[in-house]
N, C-alpha and C positions, 0 to 999 in steps of 0.2 A: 496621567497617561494610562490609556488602557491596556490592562496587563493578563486578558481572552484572548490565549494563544493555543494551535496546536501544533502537533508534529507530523513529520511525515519522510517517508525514504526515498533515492531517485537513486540512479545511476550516475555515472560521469557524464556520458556522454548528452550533450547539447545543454550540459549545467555551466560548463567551462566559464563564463562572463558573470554569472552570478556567485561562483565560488570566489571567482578573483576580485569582484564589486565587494561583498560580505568579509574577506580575507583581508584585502588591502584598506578597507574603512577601518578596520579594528585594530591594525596589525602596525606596528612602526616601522617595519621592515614591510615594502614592498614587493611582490614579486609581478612575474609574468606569464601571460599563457605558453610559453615554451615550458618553463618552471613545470605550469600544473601539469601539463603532459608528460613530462620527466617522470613528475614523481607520480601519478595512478595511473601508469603506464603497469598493467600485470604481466606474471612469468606465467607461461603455457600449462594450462593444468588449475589453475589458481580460479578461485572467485571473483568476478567481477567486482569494482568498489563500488562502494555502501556510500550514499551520500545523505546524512540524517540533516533535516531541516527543523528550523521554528519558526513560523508561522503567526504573524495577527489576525483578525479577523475578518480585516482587509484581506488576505493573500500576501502579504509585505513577509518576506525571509529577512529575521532578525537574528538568527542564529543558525548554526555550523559545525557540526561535525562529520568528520568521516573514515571508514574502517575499508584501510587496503590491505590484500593477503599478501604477505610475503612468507618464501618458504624458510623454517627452520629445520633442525632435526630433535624430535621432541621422544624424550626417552626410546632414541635410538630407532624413530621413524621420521621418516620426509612428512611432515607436515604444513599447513596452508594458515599462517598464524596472522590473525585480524592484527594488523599495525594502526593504532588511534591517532589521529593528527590531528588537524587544520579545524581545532577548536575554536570558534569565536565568537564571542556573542556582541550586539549593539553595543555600544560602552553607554550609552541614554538607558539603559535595559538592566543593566547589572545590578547585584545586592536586592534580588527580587525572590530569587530562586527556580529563575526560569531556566538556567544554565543546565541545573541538579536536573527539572524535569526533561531536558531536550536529551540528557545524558542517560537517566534512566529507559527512556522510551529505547536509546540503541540499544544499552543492554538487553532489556527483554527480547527487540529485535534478533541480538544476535544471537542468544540464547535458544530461542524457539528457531529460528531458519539455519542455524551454522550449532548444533549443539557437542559437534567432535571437533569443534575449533575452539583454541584457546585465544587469549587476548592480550597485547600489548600494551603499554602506553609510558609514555616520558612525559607524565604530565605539568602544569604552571603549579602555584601551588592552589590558587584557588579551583581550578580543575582538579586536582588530587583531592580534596577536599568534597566535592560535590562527588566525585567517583567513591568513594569510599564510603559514603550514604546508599550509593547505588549497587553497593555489595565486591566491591572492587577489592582488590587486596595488597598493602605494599609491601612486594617483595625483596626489596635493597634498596641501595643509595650508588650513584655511580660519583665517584672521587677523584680527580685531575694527580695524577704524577709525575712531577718535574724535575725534569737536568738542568744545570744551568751550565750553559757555554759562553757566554761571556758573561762577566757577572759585575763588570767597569758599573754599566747603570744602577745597578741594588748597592754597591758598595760606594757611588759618589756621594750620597749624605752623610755618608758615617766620614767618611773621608774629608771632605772638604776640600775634595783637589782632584781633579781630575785626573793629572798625571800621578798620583799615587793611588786614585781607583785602579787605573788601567794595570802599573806593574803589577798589583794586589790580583788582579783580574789572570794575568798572565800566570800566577803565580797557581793561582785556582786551577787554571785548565791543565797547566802541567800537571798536579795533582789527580787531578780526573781522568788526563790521558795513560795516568801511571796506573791507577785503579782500572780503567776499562782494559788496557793491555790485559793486566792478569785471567782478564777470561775470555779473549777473545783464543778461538782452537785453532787448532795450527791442521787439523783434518775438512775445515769448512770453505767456502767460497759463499761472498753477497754478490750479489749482480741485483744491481737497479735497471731500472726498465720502465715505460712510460706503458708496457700493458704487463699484465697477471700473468702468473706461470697457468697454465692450463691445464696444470696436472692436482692443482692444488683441491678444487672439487671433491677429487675422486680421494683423496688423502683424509679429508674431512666425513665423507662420509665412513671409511672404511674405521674413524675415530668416536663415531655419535653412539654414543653412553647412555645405557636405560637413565632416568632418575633426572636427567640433563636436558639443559634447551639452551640450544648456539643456532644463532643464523646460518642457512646455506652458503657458502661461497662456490659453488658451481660458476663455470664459466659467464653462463647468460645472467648468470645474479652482478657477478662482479665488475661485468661489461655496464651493465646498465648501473648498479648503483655508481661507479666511478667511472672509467673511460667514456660514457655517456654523460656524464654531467653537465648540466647547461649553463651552469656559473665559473666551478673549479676547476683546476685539472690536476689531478690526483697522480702520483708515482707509485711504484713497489720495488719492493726490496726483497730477495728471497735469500734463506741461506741454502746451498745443498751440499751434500754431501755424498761422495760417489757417484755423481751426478742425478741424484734423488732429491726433491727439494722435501726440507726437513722444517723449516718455518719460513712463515710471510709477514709481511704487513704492510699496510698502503697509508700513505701518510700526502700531506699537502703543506705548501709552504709562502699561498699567497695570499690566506685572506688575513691573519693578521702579521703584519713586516718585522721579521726579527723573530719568528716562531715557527718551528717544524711540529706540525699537530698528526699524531698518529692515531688513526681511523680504525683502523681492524689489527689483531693481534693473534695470528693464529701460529704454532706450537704442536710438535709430538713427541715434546717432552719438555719439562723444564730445564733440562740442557740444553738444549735446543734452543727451549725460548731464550735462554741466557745466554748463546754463541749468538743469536739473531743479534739481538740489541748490543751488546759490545761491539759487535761489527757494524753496527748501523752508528752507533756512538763516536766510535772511533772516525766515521767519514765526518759527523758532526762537529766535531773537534777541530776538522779542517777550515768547517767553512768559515769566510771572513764576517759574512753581514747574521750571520744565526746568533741571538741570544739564548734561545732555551728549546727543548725539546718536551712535546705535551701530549700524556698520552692516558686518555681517561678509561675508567674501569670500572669493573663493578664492586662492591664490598668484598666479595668473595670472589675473585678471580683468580685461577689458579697462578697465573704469572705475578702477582705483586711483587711477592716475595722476589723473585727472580731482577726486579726492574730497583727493587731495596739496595740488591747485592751492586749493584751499578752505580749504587751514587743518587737516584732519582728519592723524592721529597714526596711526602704522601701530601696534598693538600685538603682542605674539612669538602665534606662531600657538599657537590653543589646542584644537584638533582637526584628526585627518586625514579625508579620505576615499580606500576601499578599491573597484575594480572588478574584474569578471572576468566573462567570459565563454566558453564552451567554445574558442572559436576563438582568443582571446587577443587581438582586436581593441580589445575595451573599455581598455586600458590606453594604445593610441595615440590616445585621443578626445582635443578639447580640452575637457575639462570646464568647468564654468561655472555655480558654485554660490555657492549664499545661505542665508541664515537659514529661507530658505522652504522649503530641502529635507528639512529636520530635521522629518520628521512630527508635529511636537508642538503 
């Protein structure tokens, strides 16, 4: 097979049929052009997305990437951060090294056209691999941490009986509701809601820290990554106090049954984060059909510790994320990611 390719960049618009022909041939998961508009839909202010191709010599697109801005706050400025996705190459194609060169061409790309924008990506591991040739840098590991609220199905092998998983189970949650009580405040209120507090934005930014990189949660960010979503539908949870909301977080409970997975995790203070979740915990506790609560982070996330004191289970990290930017600044940020970064 002939393997005389080159590259080349487009926009979104009028690629839509050939991103989703290129995606869905490669990809096990299928999606839809609702989907791709969803997600390289930009926020006012932002770059248009970058849609890097490979090329035979035919004209045949055999590969795929692409860089959407989305805003952060990047040592304590609103910034317009390249988010890497919708990586994919031929699977006929792979173990050539054509991936590496489709990936280095965006970099240069980005570098010379966007050189005060830094770079994201949550890449596979063979994309991490071929970025890290390309001068990429890995900056952390993001690591899944677990409550378990019923815990009948993890303790029926050990058991052998189901009606003594289940008392054993019962036995657990008492337990857990005895530990979450102890830090839930007696000064807070949670209020669940199916949209964002609208004040939370302005909280976030009034929190953005030189040295540090957190995603915006401004209204039209939070509107669009959740209440807009074209598959899920997302809740929140806010605590406040004084009627001041003092933490959030957006969490979902129906793509896999039996799991409350929390999304975004934001805090203006580790007391705070720790009244948020014992009071989010404490509803969990209720529910009947909930087995566990999932809530992924980065290595360095100021709340671990805070989700430790509750009972939650660090689990081994199960994806990195990769920065770079021309200047090589982006790999000294403290980053500070969630489930919410993962455009999907």
């Amino acid at each position: 097979m002939n393997d005389e390719v080159s590259c080349a960049v487009s926009g979104f618009a009028g690629m839509e049929q050939e991103i989703l022909r290129l995606r869905n041939t490669n990809r096990d998961n299928s999606e839809t052009a609702a989907y791709l508009k969803w997600r390289y839909q930009s926020v006012p202010g932002a770059p248009p997305p970058c849609v890097y191709w490979l090329l035979t010599a035919e004209g045949e697109r055999i590969g795929m990437a692409a860089a959407i801005f989305r805003p952060y706050w990047v040592g304590g400025v609103l910034t317009q951060v390249a988010v890497i996705g919708d990586i994919s190459l031929d699977v006929r194609r792979r173990g050539r090294g054509l991936g590496q060169q489709l990936l280095r061409f965006m970099t240069q790309h980005l570098d010379e056209n966007f050189p005060a924008h830094v770079a994201l990506v949550i890449p596979t591991e063979s994309a991490r691999r071929a970025l890290e040739h390309c001068g990429w840098s890995t900056a952390g590991g993001l690591a899944p941490w677990v409550c378990v609220v019923d815990a009948a199905d993890y303790l029926q092998p050990f058991t052998r009986s189901a009606l003594l998983a289940r008392a054993l189970a019962r036995a657990v949650r008492a337990g857990s509701r005895a530990l979450i009580t102890r830090h839930v405040p007696r000064d807070g209120t949670l209020q669940v809601s199916d949209l964002p507090d609208a004040t939370i934005g302005e909280r976030v930014r009034a929190q953005a820290a030189a040295g540090a990189a957190t995603r915006d949660l401004a209204a039209q960010v939070l509107g669009w990554r959740y209440t807009r979503h074209p598959h899920t539908a997302f809740r929140f949870a806010t605590l406040s106090r004084a009627g001041i909301a003092r933490a959030f977080l957006a969490f979902e409970e129906s793509t896999h049954p039996g799991t409350c997975v929390v999304y975004d995790l934001w805090a203006t203070s580790a007391v705070d984060a720790r009244a948020l979740m014992a009071l989010f915990m404490r509803r969990a506790l209720t529910a009947a059909q909930l087995k566990s609560v999932r809530v992924l982070l980065d290595e360095r996330h100021p709340w671990r510790a805070e989700l430790r004191r509750l009972g939650f289970i660090a689990r081994p990290v199960e994806a990195v994320f990769q920065v770079h930017s021309r200047d090589g600044g982006a790999a000294q940020l403290g980053w500070q990611l969630s489930q919410g970064d993962k455009d999907t």
